[in-house]
py3Dmol code that shows the C-alpha trace and the ligand (Angstrom):
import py3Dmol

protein = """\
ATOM      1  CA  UNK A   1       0.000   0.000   0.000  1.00  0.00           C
ATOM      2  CA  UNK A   2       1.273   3.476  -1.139  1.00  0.00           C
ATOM      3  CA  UNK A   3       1.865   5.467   1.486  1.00  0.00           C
ATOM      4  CA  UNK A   4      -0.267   8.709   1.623  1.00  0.00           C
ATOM      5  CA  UNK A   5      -0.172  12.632   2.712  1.00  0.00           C
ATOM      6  CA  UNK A   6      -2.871  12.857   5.138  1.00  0.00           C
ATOM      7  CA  UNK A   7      -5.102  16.098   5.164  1.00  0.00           C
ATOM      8  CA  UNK A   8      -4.333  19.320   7.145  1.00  0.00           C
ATOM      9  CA  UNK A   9      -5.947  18.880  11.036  1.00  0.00           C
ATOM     10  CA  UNK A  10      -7.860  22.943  10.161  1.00  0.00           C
ATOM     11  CA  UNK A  11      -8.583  24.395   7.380  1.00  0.00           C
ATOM     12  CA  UNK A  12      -5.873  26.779   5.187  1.00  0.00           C
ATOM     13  CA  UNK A  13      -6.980  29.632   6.095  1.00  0.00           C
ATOM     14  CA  UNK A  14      -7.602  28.657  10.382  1.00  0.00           C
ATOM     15  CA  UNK A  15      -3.552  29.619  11.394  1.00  0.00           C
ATOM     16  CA  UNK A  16      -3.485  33.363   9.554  1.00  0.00           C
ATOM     17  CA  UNK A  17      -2.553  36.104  10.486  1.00  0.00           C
ATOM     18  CA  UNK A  18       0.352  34.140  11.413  1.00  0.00           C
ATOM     19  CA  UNK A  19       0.655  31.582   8.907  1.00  0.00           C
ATOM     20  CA  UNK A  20      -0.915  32.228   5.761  1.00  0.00           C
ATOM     21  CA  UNK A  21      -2.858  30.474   3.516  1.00  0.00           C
ATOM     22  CA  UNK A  22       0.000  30.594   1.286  1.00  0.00           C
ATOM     23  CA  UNK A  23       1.970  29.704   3.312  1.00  0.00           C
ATOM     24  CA  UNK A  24      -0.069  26.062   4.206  1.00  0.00           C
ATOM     25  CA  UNK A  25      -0.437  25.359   0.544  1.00  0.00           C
ATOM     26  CA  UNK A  26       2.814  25.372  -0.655  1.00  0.00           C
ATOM     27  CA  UNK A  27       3.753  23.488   2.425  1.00  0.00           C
ATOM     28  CA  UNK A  28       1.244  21.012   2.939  1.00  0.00           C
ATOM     29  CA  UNK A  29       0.368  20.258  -0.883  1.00  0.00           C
ATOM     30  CA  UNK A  30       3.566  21.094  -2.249  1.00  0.00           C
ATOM     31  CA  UNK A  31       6.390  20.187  -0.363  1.00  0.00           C
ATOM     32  CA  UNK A  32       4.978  17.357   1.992  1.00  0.00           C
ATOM     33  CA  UNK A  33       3.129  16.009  -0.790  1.00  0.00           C
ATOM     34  CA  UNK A  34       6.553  16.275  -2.699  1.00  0.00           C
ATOM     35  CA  UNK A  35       8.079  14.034   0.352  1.00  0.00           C
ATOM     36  CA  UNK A  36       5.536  11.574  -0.123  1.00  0.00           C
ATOM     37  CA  UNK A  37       5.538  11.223  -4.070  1.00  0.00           C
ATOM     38  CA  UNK A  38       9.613  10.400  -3.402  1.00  0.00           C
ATOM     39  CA  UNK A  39       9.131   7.601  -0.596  1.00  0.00           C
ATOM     40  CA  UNK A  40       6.429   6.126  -2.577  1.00  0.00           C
ATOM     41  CA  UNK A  41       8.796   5.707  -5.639  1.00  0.00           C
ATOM     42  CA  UNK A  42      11.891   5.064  -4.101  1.00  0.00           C
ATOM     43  CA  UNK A  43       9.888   2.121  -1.759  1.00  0.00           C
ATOM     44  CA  UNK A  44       7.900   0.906  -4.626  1.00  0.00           C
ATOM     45  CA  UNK A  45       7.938  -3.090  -4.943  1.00  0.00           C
ATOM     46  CA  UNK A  46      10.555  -3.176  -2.183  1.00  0.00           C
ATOM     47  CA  UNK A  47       9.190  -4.633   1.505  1.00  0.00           C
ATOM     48  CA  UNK A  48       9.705  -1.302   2.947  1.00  0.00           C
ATOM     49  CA  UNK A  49       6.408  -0.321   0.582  1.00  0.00           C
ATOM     50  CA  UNK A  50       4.461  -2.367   2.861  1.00  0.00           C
ATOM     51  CA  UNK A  51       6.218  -1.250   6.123  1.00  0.00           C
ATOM     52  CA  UNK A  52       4.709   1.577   8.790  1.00  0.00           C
ATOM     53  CA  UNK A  53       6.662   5.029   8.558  1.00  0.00           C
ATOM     54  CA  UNK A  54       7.744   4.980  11.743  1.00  0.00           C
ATOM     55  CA  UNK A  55       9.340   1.172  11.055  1.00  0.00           C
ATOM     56  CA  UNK A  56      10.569   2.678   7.815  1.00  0.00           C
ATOM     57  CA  UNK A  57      12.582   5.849   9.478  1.00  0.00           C
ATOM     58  CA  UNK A  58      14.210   3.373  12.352  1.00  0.00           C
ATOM     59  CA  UNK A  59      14.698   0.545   9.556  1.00  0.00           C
ATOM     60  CA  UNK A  60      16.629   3.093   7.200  1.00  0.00           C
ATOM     61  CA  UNK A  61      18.160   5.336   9.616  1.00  0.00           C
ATOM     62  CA  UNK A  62      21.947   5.467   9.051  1.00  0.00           C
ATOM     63  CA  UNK A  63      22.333   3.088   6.265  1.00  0.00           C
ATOM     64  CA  UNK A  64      23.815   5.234   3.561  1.00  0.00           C
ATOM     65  CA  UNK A  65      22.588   2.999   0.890  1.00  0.00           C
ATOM     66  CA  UNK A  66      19.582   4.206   2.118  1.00  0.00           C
ATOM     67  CA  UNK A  67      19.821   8.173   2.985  1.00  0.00           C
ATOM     68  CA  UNK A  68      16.886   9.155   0.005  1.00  0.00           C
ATOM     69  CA  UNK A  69      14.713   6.870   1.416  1.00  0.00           C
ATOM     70  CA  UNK A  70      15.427   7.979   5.420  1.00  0.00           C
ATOM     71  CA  UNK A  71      15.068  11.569   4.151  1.00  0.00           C
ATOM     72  CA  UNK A  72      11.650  11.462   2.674  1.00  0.00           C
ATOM     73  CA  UNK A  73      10.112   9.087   5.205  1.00  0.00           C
ATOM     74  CA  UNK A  74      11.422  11.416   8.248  1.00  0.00           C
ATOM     75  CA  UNK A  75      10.314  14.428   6.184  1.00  0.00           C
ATOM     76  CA  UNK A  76       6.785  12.662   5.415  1.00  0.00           C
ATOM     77  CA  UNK A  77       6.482  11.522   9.462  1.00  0.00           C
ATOM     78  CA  UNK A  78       8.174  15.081  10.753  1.00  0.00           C
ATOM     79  CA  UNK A  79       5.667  17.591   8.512  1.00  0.00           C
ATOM     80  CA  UNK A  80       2.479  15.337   9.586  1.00  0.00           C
ATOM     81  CA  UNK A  81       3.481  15.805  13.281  1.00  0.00           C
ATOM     82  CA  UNK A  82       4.286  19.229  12.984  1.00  0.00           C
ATOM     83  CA  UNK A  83       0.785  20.431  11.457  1.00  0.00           C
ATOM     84  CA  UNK A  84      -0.302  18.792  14.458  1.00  0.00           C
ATOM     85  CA  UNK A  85       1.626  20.654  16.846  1.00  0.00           C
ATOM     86  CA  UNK A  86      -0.253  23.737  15.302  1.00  0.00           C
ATOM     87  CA  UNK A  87      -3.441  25.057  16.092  1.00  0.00           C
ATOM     88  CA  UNK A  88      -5.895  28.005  15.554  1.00  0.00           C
ATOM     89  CA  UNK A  89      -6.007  30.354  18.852  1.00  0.00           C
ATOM     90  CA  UNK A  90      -2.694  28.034  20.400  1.00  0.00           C
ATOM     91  CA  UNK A  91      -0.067  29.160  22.664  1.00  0.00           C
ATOM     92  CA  UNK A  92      -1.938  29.682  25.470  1.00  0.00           C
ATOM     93  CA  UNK A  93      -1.548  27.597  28.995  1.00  0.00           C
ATOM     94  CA  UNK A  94      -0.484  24.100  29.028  1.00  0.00           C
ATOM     95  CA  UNK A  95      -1.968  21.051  30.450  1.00  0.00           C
ATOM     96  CA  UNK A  96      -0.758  20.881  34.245  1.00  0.00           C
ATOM     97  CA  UNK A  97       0.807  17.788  33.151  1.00  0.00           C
ATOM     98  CA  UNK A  98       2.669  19.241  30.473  1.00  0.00           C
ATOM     99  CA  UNK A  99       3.740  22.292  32.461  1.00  0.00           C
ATOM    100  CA  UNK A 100       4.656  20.420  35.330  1.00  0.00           C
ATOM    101  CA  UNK A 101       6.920  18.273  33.693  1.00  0.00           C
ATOM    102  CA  UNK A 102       8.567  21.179  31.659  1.00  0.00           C
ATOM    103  CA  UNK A 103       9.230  22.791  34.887  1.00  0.00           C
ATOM    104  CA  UNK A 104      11.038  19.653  36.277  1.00  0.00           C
ATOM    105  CA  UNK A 105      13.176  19.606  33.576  1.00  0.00           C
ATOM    106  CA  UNK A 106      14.231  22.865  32.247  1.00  0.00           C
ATOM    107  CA  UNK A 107      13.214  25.290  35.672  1.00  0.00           C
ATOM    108  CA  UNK A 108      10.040  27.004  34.220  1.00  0.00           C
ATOM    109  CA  UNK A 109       7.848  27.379  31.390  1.00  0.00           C
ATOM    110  CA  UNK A 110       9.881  30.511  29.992  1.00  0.00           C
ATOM    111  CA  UNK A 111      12.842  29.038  30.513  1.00  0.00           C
ATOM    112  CA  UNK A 112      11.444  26.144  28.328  1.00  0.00           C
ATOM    113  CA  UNK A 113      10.245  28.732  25.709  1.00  0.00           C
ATOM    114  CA  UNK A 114      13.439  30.407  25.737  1.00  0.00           C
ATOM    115  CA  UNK A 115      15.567  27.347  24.791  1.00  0.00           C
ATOM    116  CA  UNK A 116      13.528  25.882  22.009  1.00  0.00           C
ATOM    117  CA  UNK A 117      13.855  29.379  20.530  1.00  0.00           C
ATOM    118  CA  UNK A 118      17.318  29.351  20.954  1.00  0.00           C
ATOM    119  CA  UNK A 119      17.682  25.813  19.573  1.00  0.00           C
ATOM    120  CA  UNK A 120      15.593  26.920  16.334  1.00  0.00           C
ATOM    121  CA  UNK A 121      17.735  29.981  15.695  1.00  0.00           C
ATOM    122  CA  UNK A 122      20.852  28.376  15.938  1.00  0.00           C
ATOM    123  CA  UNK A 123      19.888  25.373  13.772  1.00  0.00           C
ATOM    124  CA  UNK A 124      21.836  26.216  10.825  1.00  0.00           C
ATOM    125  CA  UNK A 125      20.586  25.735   7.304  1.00  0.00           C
ATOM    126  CA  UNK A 126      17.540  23.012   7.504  1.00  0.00           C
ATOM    127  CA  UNK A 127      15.870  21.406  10.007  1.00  0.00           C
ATOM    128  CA  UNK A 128      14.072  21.229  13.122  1.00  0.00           C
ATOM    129  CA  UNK A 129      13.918  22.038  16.841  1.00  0.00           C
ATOM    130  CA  UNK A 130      12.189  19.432  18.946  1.00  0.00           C
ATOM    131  CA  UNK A 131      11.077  18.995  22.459  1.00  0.00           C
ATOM    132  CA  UNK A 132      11.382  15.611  23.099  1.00  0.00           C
ATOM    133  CA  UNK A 133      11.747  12.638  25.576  1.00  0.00           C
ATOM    134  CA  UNK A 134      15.159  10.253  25.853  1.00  0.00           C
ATOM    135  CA  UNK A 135      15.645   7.604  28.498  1.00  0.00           C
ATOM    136  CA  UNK A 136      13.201   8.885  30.352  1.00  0.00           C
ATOM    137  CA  UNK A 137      14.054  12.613  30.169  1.00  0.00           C
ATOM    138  CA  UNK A 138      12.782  15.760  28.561  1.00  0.00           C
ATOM    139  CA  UNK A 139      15.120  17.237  26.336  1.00  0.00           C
ATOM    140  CA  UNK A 140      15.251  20.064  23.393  1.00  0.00           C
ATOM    141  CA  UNK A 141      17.245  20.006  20.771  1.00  0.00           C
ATOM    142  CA  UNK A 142      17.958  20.626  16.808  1.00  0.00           C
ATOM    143  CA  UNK A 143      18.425  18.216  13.910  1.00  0.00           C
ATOM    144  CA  UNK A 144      19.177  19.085  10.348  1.00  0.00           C
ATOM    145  CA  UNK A 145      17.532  18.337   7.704  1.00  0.00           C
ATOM    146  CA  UNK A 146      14.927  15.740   7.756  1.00  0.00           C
ATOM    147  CA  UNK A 147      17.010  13.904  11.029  1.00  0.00           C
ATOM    148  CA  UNK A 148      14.323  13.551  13.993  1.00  0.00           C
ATOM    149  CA  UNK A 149      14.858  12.201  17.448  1.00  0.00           C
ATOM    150  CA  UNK A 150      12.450   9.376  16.250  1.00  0.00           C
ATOM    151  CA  UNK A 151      15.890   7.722  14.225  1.00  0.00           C
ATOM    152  CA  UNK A 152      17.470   7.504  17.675  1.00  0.00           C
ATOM    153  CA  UNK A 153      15.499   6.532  20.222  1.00  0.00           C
ATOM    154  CA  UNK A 154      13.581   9.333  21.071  1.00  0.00           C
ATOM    155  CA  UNK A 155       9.683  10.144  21.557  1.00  0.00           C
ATOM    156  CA  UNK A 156       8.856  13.782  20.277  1.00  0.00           C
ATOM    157  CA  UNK A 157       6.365  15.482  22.096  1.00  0.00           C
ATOM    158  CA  UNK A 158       6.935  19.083  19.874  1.00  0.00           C
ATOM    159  CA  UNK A 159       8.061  20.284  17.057  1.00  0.00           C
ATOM    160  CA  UNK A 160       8.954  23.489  14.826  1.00  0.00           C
ATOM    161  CA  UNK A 161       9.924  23.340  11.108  1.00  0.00           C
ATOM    162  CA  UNK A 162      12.798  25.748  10.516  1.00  0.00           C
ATOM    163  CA  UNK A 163      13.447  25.167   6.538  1.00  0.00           C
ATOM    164  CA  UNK A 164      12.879  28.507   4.897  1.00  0.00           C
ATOM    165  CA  UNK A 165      10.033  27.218   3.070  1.00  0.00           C
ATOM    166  CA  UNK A 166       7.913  27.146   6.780  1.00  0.00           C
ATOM    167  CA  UNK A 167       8.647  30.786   7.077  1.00  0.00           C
ATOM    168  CA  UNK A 168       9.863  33.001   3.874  1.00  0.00           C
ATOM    169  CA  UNK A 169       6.326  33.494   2.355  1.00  0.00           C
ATOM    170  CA  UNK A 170       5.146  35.075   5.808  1.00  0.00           C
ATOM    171  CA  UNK A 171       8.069  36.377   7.366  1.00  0.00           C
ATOM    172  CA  UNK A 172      10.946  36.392   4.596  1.00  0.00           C
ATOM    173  CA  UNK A 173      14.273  36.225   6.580  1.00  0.00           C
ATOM    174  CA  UNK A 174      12.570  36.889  10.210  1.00  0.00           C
ATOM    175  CA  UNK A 175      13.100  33.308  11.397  1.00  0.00           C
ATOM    176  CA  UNK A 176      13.127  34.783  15.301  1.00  0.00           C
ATOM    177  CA  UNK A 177       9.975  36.149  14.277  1.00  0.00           C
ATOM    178  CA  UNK A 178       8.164  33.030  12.792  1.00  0.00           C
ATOM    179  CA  UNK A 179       9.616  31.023  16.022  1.00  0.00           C
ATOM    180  CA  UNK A 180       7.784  33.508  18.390  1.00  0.00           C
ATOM    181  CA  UNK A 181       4.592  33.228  16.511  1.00  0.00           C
ATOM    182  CA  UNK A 182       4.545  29.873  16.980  1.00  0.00           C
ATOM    183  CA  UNK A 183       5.541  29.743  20.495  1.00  0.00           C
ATOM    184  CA  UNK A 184       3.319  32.281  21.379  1.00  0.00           C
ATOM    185  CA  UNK A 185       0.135  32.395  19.124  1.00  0.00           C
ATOM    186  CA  UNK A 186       0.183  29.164  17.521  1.00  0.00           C
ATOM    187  CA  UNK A 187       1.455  26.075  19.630  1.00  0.00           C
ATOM    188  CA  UNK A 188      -1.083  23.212  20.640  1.00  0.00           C
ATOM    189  CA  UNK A 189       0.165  22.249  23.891  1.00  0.00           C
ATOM    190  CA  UNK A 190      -2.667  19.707  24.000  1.00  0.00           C
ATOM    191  CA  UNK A 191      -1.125  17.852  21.147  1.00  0.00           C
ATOM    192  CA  UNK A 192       1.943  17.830  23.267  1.00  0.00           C
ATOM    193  CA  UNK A 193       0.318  16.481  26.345  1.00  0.00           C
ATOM    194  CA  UNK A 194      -0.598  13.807  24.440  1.00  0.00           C
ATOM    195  CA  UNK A 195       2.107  12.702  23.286  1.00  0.00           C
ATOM    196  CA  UNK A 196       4.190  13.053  26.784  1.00  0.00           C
ATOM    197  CA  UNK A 197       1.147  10.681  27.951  1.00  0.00           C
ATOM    198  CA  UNK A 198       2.142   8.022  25.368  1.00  0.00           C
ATOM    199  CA  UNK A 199       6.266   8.876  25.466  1.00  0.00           C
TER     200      UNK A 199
END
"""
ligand_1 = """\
1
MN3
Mn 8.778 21.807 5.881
"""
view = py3Dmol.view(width=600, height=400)
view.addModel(protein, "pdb")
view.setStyle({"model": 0}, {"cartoon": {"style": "trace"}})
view.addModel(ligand_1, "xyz")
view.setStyle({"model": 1}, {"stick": {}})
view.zoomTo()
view.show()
């Protein structure tokens, strides 16, 4: 079975004035789509065709035989959890859960804030900046590219996509800018929740 891109969570138009509708559609029907066209061509009538993503990403991971096929799987399974870690009127308080475990681990919530901005500004060239959970702890960090803490052994919880094409329609060069937006008026700490629940 081919794998597939799998519809926006809100509509185009439900993240503006801080990501546009532009902005979604290049992304999400261009360039994810784009991912997923490659991974179904490069897996077709190989086993990996038939394989989950996730399976697919850890299978792949590091085998340089294999780096086209790692790249568009992460990118396919890294874009559909990011539009998830989106959401019309986000930002706002966290679960308590949530909160109280980013306290534990980085000091306070701002502190938090302040180091997965750091970690997506200094990201350079391509890639991502993650809140995440390893052995048992709650970390943040950067990977380039399409890498994601999924390839080794971790359980993201959040994301933010810092390839130009997530930010240049809306904010042209103003990555600190994007970053804050979706800290501040876009993040679905829910989503996150969730997924430290599961992690
Ligand atoms: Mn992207």
């Amino acid at each position: 079975m081919a794998f597939e891109l799998p519809p926006l969570p809100y509509g185009y138009d439900a993240l503006a004035p801080f990501m546009s509708e532009d902005t979604l559609k290049l992304h999400h029907d261009k360039h994810h789509q784009t991912y997923v066209t490659n991974l179904n061509n490069l897996t077709k009538d190989t086993a990996l065709a038939d394989a989950a993503l996730e399976d697919v990403i850890k299978q792949v991971a590091g085998d340089a035989a294999k780096v086209g096929v790692f790249n568009n799987a992460a990118q396919v399974w890294n874009h559909t959890f990011y539009w998830q870690c989106l959401k019309k009127g986000g930002g706002g308080a966290m679960p308590s859960e949530l909160e109280k475990a980013i306290v534990d681990a980085f000091g306070s919530v701002d502190k938090f804030k302040e180091d997965l901005t750091q970690a997506a500004l200094t990201q350079f060239g391509s890639g991502w900046a993650w809140l995440y959970k390893e052995n048992g702890v709650l970390k943040i960090g950067k990977t380039s590219n399409a890498d994601t803490p999924l390839a080794h052994g971790g359980a993201p919880l959040f994301t933010i996509d810092v390839w130009e094409h997530a930010y240049y329609v809306d904010y042209q060069n103003r990555r600190a800018d994007f970053v804050k937006a979706v800290i501040n008026d876009m993040a679905n700490w829910e989503f996150a929740a969730e997924n430290l629940a599961k992690a």
